[in-house]
N, C-alpha and C positions, 0 to 999 in steps of 0.2 A: 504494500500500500504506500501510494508516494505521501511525501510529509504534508500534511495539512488536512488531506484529505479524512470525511468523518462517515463513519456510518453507522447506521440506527440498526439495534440488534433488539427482534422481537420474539418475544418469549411470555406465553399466557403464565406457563409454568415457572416461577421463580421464588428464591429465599423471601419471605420465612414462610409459603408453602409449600411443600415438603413434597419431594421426585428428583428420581435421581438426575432430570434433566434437567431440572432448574439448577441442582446444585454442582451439574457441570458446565452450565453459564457462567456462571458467579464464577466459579473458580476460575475460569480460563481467562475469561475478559477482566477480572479482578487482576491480572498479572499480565497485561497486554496496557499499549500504552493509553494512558486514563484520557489521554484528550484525545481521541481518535475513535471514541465510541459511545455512545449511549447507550441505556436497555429502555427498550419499551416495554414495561415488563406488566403481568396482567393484577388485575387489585386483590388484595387478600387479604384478610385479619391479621393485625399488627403491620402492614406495611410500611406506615410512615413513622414508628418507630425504629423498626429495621433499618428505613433509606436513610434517617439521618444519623444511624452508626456510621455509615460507607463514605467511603470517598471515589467511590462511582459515580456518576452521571444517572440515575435511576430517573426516571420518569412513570407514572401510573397510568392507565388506561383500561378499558372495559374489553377485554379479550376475551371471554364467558358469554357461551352461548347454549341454547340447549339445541339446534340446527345448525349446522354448520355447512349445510346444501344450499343451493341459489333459488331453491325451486318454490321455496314459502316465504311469507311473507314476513315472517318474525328473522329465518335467514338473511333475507337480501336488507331487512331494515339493521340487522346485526352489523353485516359487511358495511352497508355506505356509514353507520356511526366512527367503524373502526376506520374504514379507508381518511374518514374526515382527520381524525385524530392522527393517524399518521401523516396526512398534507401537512400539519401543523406541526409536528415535531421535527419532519424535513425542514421547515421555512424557519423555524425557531433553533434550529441544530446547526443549520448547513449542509447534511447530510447528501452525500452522492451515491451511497450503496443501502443495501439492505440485506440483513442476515437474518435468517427465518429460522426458531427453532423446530417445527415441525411442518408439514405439508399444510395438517389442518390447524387452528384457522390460519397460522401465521404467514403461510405460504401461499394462499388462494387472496392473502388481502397483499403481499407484493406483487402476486399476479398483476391482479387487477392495477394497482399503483403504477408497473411497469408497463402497462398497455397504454396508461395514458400521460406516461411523464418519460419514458424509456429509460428507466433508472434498473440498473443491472441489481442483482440477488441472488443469493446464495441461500441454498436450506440445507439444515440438518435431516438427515434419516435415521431411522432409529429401527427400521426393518419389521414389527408389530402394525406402525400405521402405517405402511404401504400395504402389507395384508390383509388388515380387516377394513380396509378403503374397496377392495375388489367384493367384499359381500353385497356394495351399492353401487348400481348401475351410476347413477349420477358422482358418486363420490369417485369412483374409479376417473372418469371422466375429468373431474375438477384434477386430481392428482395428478395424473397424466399432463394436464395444461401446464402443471406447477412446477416438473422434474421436466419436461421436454422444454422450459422457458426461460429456465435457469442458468445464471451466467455458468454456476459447478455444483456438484452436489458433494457433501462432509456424510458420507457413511460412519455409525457407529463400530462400524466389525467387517471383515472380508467377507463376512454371510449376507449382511444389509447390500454392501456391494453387487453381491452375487444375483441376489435378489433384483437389483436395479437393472442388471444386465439381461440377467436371462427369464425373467418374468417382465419388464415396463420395457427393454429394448433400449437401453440408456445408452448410451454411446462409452465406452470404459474409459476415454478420454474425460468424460465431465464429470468422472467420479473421480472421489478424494479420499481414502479413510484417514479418516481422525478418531483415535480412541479417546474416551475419556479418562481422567485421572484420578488420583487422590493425591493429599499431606501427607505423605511418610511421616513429615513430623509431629503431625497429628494422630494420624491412625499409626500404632506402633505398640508392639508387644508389651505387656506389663507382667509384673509378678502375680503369683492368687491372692487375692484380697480378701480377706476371710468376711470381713467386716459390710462390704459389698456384697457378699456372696451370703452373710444371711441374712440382711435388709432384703433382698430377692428371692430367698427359700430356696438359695443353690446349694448351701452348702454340705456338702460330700455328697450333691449329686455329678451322675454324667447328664452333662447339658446340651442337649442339639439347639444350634440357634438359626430360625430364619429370619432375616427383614426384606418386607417388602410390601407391595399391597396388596390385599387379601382380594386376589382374583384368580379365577380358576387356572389360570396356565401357569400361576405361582408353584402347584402343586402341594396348599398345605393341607388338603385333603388327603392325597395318597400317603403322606407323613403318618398323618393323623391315624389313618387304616393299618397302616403299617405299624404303628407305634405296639400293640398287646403282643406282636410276635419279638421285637427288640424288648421289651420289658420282661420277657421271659427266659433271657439270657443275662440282661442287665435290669436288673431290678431298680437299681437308685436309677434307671434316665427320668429326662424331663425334657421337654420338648416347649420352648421359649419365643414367640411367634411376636417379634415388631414389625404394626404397621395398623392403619386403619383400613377399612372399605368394606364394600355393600356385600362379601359375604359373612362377616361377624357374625351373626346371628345363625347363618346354614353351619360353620364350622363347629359352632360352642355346640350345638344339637350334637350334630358327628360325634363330640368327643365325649357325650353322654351316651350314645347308643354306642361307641365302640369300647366302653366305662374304662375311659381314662381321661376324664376331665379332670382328675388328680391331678395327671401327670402333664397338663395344656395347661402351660401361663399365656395367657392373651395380656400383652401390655403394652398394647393402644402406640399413637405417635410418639417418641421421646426425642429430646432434645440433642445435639446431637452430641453432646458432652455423655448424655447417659446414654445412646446410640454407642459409640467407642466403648463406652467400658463393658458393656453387653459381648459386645467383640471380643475385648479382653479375656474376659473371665468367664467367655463358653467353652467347651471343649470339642467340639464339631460344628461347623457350620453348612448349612447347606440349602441349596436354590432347586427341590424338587421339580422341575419346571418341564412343560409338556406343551405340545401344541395344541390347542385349541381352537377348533373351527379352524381362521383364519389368523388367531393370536398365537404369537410367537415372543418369545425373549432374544430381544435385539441383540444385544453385548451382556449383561447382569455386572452392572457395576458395585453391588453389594459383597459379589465373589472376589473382587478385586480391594475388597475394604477389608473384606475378614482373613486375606493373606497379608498383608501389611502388617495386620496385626498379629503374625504368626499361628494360624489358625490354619487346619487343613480343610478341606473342601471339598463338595461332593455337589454336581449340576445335573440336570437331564439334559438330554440330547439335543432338545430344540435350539434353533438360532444359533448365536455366536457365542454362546457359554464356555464352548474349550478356548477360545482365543484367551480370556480370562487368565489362563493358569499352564502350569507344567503339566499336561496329563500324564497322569501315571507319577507323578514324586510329588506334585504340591497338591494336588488335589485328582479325582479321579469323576467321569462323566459317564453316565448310567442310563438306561431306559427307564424315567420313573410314573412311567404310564399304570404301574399294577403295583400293587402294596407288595406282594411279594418278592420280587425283586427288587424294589426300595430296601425293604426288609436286611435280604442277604447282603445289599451293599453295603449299609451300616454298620452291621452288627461287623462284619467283614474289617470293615474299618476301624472299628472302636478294640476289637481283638488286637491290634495293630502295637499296644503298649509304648514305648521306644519309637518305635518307626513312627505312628502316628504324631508324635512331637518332632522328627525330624521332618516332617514331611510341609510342618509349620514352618518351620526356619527356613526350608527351601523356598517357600512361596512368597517368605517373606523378604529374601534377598531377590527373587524375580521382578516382584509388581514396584520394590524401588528403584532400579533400575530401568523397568520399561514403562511405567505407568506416573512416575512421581512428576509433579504439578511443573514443577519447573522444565523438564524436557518435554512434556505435552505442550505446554504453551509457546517456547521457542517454537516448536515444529509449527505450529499454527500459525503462529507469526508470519514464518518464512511462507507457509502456503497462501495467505492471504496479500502477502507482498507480491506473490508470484502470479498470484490468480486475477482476471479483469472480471 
């Protein structure tokens, strides 16, 4: 990017609402140079408390929709509010580019923006919303306009990539992968905490931890199913589940009809100080994750937090989850489509004594070296200097 030049980066998803996309904005353009960007980021509970910690450029806007089609009326009244707000952040910014962090809405209001200002754009992929965009005749169609319009597109994973190419028919020239990262300094091994460990009714258990949001391609059902035949081997596990969404309620049932709601701590969003020590002071982590329909797990940047933190690992197969990790030393990737086989890889794992803690330390020297904040965001740098 030449010097002066500014561009407006939209994102519905941002700190201090909680996804891993949003908290892979923040971090990257957090560490790119501050007067070369803005967020237009979307409104949320505590935002203006949040925006005036940062020394960002943060801007707020109504990015929330329950349509995100052209074809209704509440739609297209959604778009022309957003498209306004964007004129005006342009005219108020100076803005000459646009970076979108998803297709939808973010990507269909550059469209539009670029049709009729010819202001170039760039959107993230993240490989689930090109997916579940093809279950809608019309959506499919918007996407399409959004990825074939685009000055390049930032793939999450060489799977999102893959996807672009040989499902949308991308040109493998306008793709880009950029993984996301973490703080090594941040996310980073600690000692057992006893103290922490029985404020959360860990202690002398074995802990599986997931985070993420309680949606079915997460897989915290097949866990869940899975869970009486690992307790039958390991008696003290406990099965630790961060994250909110709209299957809470289906899964707390689950874990009373498979009667281990003992052994199911549901503990909602946390912060992301108590997010790390969760990390910490579990002894397995893992991203049961499955395709569903047309939903898929893009990249699983949660896999990548809980090797940081010296924790070994276990993903299903869908998407780009092995990119994540060492398969086979830092962590290991599974069909966890049937409790049973979840099951065996577990328990398989936890048997593991010795080896399962070196298998930490391996992941944990991998994801700082390939993943850590400051060599994600050089590279991104370089690619957005490079890219028109």
């Amino acid at each position: 990017m030449a010097n002066g030049e500014k561009t407006l980066v939209l994102s519905e998803v941002f700190p201090p609402r909680h996804g891993g996309s949003g908290r892979w904005f923040f971090e990257l353009y957090s560490r790119l140079p501050r007067a070369e960007y803005t967020i237009a980021a979307g409104c949320t509970s505590g935002d203006h408390s949040f925006d005036a910690k940062q020394s960002l450029d943060i801007r707020r806007i109504r990015l929330s929709s329950k349509s995100w089609g052209l074809l209704s009326f509440e739609g297209i009244r959604f778009y022309w509010r957003a498209f306004r707000d964007v004129r005006r952040l342009v005219n108020e910014t100076g803005a000459t580019k646009l970076h979108c962090g998803r297709c939808f809405p973010e990507g269909v209001i550059a469209w539009i923006y670029s049709k009729l200002y010819r202001s170039p754009y760039a959107c993230y992929v993240h490989g689930e919303d090109i997916q579940t965009a093809t279950l809608s005749r019309e959506h499919a169609i918007l996407v399409g306009l959004v990825l074939r319009n685009s000055a390049f597109l930032l793939a999450n994973s060489k799977n999102t990539a893959a996807l672009l190419k040989n499902s949308w028919q991308i040109d493998e020239g306008k793709i880009q992968v950029l993984y996301p990262g973490i703080d090594a300094n941040r996310f980073k091994p600690a000692a057992p905490d006893s103290t922490f460990l029985a404020k959360m009714g860990w202690l002398n258990r074995t802990v599986m931890l997931t985070v993420g949001r309680l949606q079915k391609r997460k897989g915290h059902d097949m866990l869940i199913r899975a869970l009486p035949t690992i307790a039958e081997r390991y008696p003290d596990v406990l099965y630790a589940i961060v994250g909110g969404g709209d299957q809470l309620e289906e899964l707390q049932s689950l874990a009373i009809e498979q009667c281990v709601d003992d052994r199911v701590h549901f503990l909602g969003e946390l912060s992301d100080e108590q997010m790390i020590r969760c990390y910490q002071q579990c002894t397995l982590f893992l991203l049961p994750n499955r395709e569903e329909g047309r939903d898929i797990e893009g990249f699983g940047l949660v896999l990548v937090e809980a090797q940081a933190c010296g924790k070994p690992v276990l993903a299903g197969t869908s998407g780009g989850t092995s990119e994540t990790m060492l398969v086979g030393k830092s962590g290991i990737v599974v069909d966890c489509r049937t409790p049973d086989t979840l099951a065996q890889a577990v328990n398989s794992l936890l048997n593991e004594g010795s080896r399962l803690r070196k298998r930490g330390e391996i992941g944990r020297e991998y994801v700082s070296e390939r993943y850590d904040w400051t060599a994600c965001a050089a590279f991104a740098a370089k690619v957005f200097s490079e890219r028109t």
